[in-house]
N, C-alpha and C positions, 0 to 999 in steps of 0.2 A: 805349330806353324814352322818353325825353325828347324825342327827334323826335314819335314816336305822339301823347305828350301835348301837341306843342305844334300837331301838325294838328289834333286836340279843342277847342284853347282854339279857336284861328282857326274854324273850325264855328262855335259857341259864339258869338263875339263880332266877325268880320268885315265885307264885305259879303254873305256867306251868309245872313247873320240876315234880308235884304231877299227870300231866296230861300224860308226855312224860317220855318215860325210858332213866335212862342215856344211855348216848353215851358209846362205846366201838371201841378199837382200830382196832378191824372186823370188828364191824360194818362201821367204817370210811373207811377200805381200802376196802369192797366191797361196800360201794355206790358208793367213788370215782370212782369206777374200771369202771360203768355206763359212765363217760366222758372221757374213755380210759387212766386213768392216773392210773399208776401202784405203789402200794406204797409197800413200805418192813419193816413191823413192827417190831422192833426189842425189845417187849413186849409182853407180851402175847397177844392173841385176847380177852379174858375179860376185859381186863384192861380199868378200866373208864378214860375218856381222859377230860381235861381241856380247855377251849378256847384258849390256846394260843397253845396247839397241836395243835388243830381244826386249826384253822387260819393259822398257821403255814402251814398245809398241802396245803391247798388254794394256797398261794405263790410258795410250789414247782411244784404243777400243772398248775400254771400260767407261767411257765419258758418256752422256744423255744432257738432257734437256729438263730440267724441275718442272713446276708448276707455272712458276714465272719466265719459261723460254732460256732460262740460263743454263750455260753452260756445266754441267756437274763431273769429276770424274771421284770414281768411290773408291780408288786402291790408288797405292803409292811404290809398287813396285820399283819404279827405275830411278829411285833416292833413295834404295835400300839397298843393306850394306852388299847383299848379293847382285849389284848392278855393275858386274868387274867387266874388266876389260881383257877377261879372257875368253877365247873363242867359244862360240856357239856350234852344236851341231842341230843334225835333224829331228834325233829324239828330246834334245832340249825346245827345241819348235812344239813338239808335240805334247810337252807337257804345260807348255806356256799359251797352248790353244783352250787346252783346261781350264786355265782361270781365267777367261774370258766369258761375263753375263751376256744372256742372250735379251734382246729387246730393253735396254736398257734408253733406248728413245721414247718408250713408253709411259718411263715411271712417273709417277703424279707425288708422292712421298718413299724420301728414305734417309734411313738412321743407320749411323755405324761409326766405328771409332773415331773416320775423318771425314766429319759429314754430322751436323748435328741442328742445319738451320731447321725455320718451321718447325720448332719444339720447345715445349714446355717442358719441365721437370722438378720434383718434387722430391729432392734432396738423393736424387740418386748419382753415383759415383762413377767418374770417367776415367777408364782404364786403360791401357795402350791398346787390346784387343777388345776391347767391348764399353758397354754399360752396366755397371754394377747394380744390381737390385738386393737392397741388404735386407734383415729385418726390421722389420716396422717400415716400410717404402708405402708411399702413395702413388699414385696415376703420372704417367709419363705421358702427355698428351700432344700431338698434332697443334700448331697454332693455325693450319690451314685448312677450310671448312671441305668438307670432300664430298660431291655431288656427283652423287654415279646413279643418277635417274636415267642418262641416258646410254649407260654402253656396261661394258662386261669390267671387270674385276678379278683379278688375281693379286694375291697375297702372300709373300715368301719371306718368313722369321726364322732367320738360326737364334737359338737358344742353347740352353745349356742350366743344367738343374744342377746345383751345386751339393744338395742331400737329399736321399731317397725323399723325404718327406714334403718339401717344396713344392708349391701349384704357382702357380702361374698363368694370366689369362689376358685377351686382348682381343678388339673388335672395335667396331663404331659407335659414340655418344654422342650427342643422351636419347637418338631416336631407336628406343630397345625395342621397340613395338615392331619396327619391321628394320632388321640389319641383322651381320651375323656375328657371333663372339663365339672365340676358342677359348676351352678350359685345358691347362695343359696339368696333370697327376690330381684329377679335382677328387678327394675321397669322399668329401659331399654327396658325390652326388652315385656313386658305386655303391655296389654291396660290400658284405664285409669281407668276401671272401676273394673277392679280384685287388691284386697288388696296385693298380693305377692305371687309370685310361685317360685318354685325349679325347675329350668333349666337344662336341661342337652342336648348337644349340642353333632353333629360329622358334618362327610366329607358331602358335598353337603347341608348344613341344614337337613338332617333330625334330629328329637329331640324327645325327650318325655318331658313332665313338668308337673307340677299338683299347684294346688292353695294349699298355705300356710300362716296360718295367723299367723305373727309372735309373736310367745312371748319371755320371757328372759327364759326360761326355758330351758335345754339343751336336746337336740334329737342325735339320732344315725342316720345315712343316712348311707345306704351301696347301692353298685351299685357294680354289676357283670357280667363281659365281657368275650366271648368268646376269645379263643387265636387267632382267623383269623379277628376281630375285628366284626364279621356279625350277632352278637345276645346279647343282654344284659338287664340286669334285676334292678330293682330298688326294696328298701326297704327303709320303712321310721319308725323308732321305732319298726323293727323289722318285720314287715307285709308287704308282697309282694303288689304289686301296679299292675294292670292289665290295661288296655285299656278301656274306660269307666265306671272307677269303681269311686264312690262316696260313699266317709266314713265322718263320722267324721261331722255331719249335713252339708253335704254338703260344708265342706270347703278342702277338698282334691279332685281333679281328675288327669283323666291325658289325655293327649291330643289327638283326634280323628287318629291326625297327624303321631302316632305312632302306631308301632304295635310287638308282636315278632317276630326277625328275619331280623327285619329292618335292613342291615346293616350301620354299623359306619364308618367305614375302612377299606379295606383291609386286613392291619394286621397292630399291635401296633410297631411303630418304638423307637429307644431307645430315654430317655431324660429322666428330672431330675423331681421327685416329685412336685410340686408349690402348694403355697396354700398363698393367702391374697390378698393384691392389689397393680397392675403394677405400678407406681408411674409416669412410661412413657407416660402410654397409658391417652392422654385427654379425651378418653370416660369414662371411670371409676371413679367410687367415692371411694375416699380414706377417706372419715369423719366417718368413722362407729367402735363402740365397738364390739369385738366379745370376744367369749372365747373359745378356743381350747383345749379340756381334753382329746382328743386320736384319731390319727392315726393308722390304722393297712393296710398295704399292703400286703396281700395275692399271693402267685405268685399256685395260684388253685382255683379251681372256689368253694366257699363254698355253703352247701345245704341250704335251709331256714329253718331246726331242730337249725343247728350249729348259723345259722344269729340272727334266734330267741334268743337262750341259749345266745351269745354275746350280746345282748341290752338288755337284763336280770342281764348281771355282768355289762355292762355300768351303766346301773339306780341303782343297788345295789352299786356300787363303787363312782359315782359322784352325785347319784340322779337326779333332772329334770325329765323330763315327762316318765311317766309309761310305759311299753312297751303295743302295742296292739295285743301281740299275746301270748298264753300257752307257757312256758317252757317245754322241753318234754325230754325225759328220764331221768328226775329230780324226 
């Protein structure tokens, strides 16, 4: 994170600035306006603006609404030490459009360094960049009940697998019967001859998964459900995953097995967020490092513009692996 932000400053205050015109408080609230975040300047629109404006604005655009109608904002840019009061130009706008979530008026649950209500926890470790899941970790659970009978569902977890061998898994409890859970390096459930795939399981086994070779690097995995439970979408750093698609020299696919439209469930019954390992269940390995730096629970089905732009401010905010898709109306 601290490399990303120190390419920002050098933008910002280099010999780049001879390349880029400064920034202005117009120019700032009509780019924003591109990520539908409305600003009200209360300076002229000439007025050259400083990173810690810049930054600042970031944050108020990174703000939503919880469960309970409150106020949320999930980043701390502009109390961070790079909030100077040296000038802004255009390409430091554009990199600070990046790390702004898209639909974050929408979220129903979310976890991250600064941000940890509506959660349960079972001895897992708070880090300035994430959630520690050590070995021997139990269930990290939602204290608020989540009833998506009647609308769509998106789900976007950066992670980060501390040793090849770690799995890692999370979905909805305890109605297993019809809801979805992602397996992330599950070698359970693989042959013996595939390195790691990312599972995702529903009603009657149908699934999708794709091979994953794991590194300590931290990725975004989003997964997107219909609200009748009867179609849903994966994305891994950002980039939709199709039905026999091979990226990545062949270390991603996804399984013949699936397809869209397959359904999952029914429809999503209510229960509690979960995410880490059952401590009950004797099938499961509890010995693995992981690192958790953001949950977002969407209660709408997000588009892949918006999935993209979010694994764009995930990498710009925690770093770890690049996204594999364009940023767009950026």
């Amino acid at each position: 994170m601290i490399s990303v932000f120190l390419v920002l400053m050098l933008v910002a205050t280099s010999a780049w600035a001879d390349v880029y015109p400064a920034a202005t408080a117009g120019y700032v609230r009509d780019t924003f306006a591109g990520h539908l975040c409305g600003l009200f300047n209360t300076v002229p629109d000439a007025t050259a603006v400083n990173m810690e404006y810049l930054l600042s604005v970031v944050d108020m655009c990174n703000s939503g609404l919880d469960a309970f109608g409150n106020l949320i904002s999930i980043t701390s840019y502009g109390t961070s030490p790079y909030a100077t009061k040296h000038m802004a130009n255009t390409q430091a706008v554009t990199w600070a459009m990046n790390m702004v979530y898209d639909s974050l008026y929408s979220v129903v649950l979310l976890l991250d360094p600064n941000w940890a209500g509506f959660w349960t926890f079972d001895g897992q470790e708070f880090l300035p960049d994430g959630i520690y899941f050590a070995p021997g970790f139990g269930l990290a659970r939602s204290s608020l009940w989540m009833d998506q009978n009647g609308g769509d569902v998106t789900v976007e977890v950066r992670f980060a697998l501390l040793d090849s061998t770690s799995v890692f898994s999370y979905g909805l409890s305890p109605d297993a019967r019809c809801n979805f859970n992602v397996h992330i390096n599950d070698y359970a459930r693989v042959d013996e001859n595939t390195v790691a795939r990312v599972i995702e399981t529903g009603m009657a086994g149908q699934h999708l998964l794709f091979k994953y070779s794991p590194d300590t690097q931290s990725h975004t995995i989003t997964t997107v459900y219909s609200g009748d439970g009867r179609d849903h979408q994966l994305f891994f750093d950002g980039e939709e995953l199709s039905p026999d698609m091979t990226i990545w020299d062949d270390d991603l696919f996804l399984d013949d097995n699936w397809a869209p439209g397959m359904p999952v469930c029914n429809a999503f019954g209510l229960g509690n967020f979960a995410m880490g390992c059952d401590l009950n269940d004797p099938n499961t390995r509890c010995d693995s490092r992981v690192m958790i730096y953001s949950v977002r629970f969407y209660s709408i089905n997000l588009e892949p513009p918006a999935i993209c732009n979010n694994a764009w401010a995930d990498y710009l905010r925690f770093g770890g692996a690049k996204p594999r898709c364009s940023p767009i109306g950026i």
